[in-house]
ZAMIMI-141018 format. One record per residue (C-alpha): z, x, y. Coordinates in pm, 1 decimal, always signed. Last residue first. Example, Ala and Ser with C-alpha at 12.3 -4.5 7.8 and 13.67 -1.06 7.14 Angstrom:
// residues 2
Z->+714.0; X->+1367.0; Y->-106.0
Z->+780.0; X->+1230.0; Y->-450.0
This chain:
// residues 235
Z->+828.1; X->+1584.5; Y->-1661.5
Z->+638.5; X->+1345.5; Y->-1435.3
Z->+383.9; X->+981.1; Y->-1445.9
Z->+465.1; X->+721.3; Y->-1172.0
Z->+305.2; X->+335.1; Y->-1258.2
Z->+349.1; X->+142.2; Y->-925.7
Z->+316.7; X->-250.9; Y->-949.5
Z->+244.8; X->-581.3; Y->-724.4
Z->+334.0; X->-836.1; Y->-969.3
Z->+76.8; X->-1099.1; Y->-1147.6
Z->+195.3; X->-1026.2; Y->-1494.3
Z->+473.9; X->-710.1; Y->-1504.9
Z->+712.2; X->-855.1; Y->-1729.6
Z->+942.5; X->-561.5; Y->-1869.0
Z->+856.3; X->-405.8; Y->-2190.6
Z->+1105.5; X->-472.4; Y->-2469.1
Z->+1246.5; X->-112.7; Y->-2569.3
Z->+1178.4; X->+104.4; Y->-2815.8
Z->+849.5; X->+257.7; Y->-2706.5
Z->+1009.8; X->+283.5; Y->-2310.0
Z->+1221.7; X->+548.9; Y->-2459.4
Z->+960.9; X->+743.3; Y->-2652.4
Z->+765.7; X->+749.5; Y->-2328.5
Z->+1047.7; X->+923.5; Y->-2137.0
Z->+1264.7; X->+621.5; Y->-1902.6
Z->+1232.4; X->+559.0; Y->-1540.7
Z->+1317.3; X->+226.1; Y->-1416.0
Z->+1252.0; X->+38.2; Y->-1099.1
Z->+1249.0; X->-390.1; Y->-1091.2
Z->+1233.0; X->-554.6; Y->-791.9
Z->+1302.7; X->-898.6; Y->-786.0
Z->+1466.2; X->-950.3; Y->-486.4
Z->+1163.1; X->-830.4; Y->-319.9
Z->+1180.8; X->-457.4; Y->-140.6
Z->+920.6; X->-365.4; Y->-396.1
Z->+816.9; X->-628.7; Y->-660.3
Z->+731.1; X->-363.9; Y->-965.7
Z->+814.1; X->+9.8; Y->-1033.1
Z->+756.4; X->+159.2; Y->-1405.4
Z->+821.2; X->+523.0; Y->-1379.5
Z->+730.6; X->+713.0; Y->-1720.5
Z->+879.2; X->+1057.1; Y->-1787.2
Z->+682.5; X->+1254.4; Y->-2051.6
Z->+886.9; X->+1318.1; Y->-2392.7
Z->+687.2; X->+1099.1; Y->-2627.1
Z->+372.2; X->+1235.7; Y->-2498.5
Z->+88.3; X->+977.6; Y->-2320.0
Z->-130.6; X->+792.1; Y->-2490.4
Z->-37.1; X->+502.5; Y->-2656.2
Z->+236.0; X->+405.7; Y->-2374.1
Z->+2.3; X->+446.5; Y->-2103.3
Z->-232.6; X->+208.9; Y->-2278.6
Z->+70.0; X->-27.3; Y->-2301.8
Z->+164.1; X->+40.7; Y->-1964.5
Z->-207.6; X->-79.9; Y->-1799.2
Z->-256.4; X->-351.0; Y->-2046.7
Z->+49.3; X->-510.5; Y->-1860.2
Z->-44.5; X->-432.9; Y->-1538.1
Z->-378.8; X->-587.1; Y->-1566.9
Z->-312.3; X->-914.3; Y->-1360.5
Z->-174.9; X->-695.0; Y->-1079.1
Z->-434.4; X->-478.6; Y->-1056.9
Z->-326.1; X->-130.8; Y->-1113.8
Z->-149.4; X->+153.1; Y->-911.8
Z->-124.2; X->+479.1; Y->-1017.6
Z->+135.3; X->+781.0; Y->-904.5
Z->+103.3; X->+1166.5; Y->-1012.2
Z->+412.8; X->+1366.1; Y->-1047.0
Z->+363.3; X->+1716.4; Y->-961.5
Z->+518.5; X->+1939.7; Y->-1198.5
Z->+269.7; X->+2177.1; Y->-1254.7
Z->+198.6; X->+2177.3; Y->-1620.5
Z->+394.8; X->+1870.9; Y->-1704.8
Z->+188.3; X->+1642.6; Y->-1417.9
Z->-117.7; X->+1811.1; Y->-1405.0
Z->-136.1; X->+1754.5; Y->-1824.4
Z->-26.6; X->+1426.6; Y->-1760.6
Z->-303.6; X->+1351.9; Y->-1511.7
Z->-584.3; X->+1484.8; Y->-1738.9
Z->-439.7; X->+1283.2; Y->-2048.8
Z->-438.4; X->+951.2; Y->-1826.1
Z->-779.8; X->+1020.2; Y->-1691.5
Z->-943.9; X->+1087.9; Y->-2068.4
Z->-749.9; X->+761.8; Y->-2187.5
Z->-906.8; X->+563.6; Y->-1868.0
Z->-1207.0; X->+667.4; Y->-1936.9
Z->-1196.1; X->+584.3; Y->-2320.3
Z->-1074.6; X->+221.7; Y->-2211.2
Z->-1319.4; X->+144.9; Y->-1951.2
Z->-1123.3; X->+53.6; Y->-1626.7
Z->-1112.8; X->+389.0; Y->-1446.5
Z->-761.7; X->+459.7; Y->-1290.1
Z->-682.0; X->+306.8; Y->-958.9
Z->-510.8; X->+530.9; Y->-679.3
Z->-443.9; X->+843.3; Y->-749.7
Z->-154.6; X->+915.9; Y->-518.3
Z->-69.0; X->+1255.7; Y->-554.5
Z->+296.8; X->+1471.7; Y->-565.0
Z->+498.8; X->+1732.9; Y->-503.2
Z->+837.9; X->+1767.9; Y->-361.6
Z->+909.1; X->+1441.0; Y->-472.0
Z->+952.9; X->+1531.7; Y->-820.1
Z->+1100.8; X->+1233.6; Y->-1036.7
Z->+1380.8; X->+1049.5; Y->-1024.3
Z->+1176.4; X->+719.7; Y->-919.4
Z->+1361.5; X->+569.3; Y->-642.7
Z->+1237.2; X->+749.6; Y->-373.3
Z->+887.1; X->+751.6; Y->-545.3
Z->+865.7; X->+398.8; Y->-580.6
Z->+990.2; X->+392.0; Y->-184.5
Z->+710.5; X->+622.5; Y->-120.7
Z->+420.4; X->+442.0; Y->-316.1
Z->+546.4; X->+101.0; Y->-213.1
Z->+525.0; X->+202.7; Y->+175.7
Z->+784.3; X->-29.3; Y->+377.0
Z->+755.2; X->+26.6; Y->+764.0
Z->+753.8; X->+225.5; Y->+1062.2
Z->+458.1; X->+210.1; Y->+1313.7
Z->+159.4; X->+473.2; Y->+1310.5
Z->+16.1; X->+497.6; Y->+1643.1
Z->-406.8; X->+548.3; Y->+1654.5
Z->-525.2; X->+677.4; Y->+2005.6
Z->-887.0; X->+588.3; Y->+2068.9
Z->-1124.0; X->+837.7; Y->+2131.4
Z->-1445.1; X->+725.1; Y->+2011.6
Z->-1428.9; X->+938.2; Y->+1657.7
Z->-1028.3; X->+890.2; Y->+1640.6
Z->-1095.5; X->+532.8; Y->+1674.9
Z->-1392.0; X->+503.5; Y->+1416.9
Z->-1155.9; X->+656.4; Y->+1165.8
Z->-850.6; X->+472.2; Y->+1228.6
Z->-1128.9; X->+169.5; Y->+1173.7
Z->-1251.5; X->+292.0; Y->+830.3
Z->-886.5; X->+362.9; Y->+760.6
Z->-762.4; X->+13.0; Y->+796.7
Z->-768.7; X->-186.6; Y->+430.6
Z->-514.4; X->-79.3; Y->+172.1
Z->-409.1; X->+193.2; Y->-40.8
Z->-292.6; X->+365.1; Y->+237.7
Z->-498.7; X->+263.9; Y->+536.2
Z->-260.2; X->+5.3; Y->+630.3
Z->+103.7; X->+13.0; Y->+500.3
Z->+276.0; X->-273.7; Y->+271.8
Z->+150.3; X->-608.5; Y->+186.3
Z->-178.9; X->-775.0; Y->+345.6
Z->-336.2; X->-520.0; Y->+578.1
Z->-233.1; X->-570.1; Y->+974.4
Z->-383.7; X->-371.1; Y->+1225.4
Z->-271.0; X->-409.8; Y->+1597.7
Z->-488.5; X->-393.1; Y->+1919.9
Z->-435.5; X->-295.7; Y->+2224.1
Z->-661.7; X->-397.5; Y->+2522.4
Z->-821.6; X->-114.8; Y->+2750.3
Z->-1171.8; X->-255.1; Y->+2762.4
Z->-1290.0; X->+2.2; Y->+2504.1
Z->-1001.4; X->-165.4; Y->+2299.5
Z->-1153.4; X->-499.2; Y->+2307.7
Z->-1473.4; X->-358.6; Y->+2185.1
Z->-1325.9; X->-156.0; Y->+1862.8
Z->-1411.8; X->-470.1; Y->+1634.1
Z->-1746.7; X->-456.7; Y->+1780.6
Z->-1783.8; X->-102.4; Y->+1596.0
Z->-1673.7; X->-207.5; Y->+1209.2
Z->-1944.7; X->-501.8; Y->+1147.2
Z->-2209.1; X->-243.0; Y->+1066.3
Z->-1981.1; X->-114.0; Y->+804.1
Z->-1994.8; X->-418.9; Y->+626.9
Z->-1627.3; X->-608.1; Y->+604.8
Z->-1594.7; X->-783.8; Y->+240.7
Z->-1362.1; X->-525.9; Y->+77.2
Z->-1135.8; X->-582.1; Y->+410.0
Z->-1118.0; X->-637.5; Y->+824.6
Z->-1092.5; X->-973.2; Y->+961.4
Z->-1058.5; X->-1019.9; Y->+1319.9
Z->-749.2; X->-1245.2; Y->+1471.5
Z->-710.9; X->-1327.0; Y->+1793.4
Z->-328.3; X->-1446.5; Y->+1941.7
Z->-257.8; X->-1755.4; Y->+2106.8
Z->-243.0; X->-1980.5; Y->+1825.2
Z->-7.0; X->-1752.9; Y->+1654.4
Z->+221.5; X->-1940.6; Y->+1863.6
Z->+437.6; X->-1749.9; Y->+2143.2
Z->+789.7; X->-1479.0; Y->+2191.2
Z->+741.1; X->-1376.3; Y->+1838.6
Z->+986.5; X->-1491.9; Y->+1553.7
Z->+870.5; X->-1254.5; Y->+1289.4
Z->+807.3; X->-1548.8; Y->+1080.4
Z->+482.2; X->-1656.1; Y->+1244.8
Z->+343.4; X->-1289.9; Y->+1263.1
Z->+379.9; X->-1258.5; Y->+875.0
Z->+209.2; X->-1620.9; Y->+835.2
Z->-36.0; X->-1492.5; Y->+1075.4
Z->-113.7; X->-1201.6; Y->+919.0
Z->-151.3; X->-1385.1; Y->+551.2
Z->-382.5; X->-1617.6; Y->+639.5
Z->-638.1; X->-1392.9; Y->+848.3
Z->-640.1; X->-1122.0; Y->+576.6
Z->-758.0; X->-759.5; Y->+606.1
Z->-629.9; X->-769.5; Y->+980.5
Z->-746.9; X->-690.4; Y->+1311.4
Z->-511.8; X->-813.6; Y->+1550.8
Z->-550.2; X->-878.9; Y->+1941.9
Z->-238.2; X->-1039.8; Y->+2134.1
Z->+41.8; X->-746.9; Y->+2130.9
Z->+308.0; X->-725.9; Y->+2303.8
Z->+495.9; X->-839.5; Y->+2090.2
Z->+431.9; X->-614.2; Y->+1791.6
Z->+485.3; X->-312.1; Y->+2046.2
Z->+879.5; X->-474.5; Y->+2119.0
Z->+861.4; X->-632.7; Y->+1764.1
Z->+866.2; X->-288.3; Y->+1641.3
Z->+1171.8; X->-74.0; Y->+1653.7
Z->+1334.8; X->-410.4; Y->+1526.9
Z->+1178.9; X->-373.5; Y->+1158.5
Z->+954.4; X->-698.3; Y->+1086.0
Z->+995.0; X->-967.5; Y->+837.3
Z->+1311.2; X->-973.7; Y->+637.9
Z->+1387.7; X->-809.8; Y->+329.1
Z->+1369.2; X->-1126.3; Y->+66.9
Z->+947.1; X->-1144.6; Y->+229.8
Z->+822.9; X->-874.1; Y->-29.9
Z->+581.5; X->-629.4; Y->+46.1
Z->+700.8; X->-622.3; Y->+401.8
Z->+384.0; X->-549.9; Y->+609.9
Z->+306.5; X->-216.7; Y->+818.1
Z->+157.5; X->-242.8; Y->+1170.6
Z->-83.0; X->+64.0; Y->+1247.3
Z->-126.4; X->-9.4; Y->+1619.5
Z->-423.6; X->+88.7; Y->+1796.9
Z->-445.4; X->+172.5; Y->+2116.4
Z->-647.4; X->+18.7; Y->+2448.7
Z->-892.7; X->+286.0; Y->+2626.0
Z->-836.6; X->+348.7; Y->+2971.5
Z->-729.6; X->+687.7; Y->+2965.2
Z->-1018.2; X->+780.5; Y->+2754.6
């Protein structure tokens, strides 16, 4: 086991206004020349502006994602049997939450590979930072079901956890379906529940509010098209 390589969870700034990497890791970013990532593209052109000591050429690049079989998963471990470290890179934000990475974290802890968490931006926390709302309990949910009565049924569940108990309960959506998202929000939830509407993280044009339903009903609703959103629901 002593020999074995490590893997690095590398987060990704979610928007590229706030620089590229945190200085605590370019030293283990650096060093690095193995990557599995969910997106070739994208890790290099995070690598590239992180000013590393050589060219992206000289690194290796795996990809991990939606499209990865499981059968595919082991040989991305080999270099790491051989003692070499490896980094994983997901596409915005922090591997294996809400992105790509914990099928492999998984596999490592089952072979015996140490996994290291780096530092780095988390949309889901820093929403919930900014939000107002109860940090001291809370669940991600992930995606709500698609189908409209579903998703009505979901939404009125999650309220009633969220009021009842006080734990505020965070969605995400696709991007291009953000705007459907709110307005079904808006139609079902209670005038008086607090709604967090979080966009563009850490970008320069981030947008955070939190506002009770009613609220949000009489205002114009902020343009959420094709940006990387977190809804928050809490009392």
């Amino acid at each position: 086991m002593a020999s074995y390589g490590k893997l690095y969870m590398i987060p990704c700034p979610i928007g590229t206004d706030y620089g590229v990497l945190p200085e605590a890791n370019r030293p283990v970013v650096e060093a690095l020349d193995y990557f599995i990532v969910e997106n070739v593209r994208s890790a290099r052109r995070f690598l590239g502006r992180g000013g590393m000591g050589r060219t992206v050429e000289e690194l290796t690049f795996v990809e991990c994602n939606e499209h990865t079989r499981p059968e595919e998963l082991p040989s991305m471990l080999e270099p790491l049997f051989g003692g070499r470290d490896a980094g994983f890179i997901s596409e915005a934000g922090v591997p294996g939450v809400a992105d790509p990475g914990a099928e492999i974290a998984a596999l490592c802890h089952r072979a015996g590979i140490r996994v290291v968490p780096l530092v780095g931006p988390s949309s889901i926390l820093l929403a919930l930072m900014a939000s107002g709302q109860n940090g001291q309990s809370f669940a991600f949910n992930g995606y709500l079901p698609v189908k409209p009565p579903e998703r009505a049924k979901a939404l009125r569940m999650y309220e009633k956890r969220a009021l009842g108990e006080g734990q505020s309960q965070l969605f995400i959506e696709a991007p291009y379906r953000n705007a459907k998202l709110l307005e079904e929000m808006l139609a079902v939830l209670s005038p008086h529940t607090r709604l967090t509407v979080a966009a563009d993280i850490t970008a320069s044009s981030e947008f955070i509010l939190t506002l009770p339903v009613a609220v949000w009903h009489s205002r114009p609703r902020p343009d959420l098209n094709k940006r990387p959103a977190i809804f928050i629901i809490g009392r």
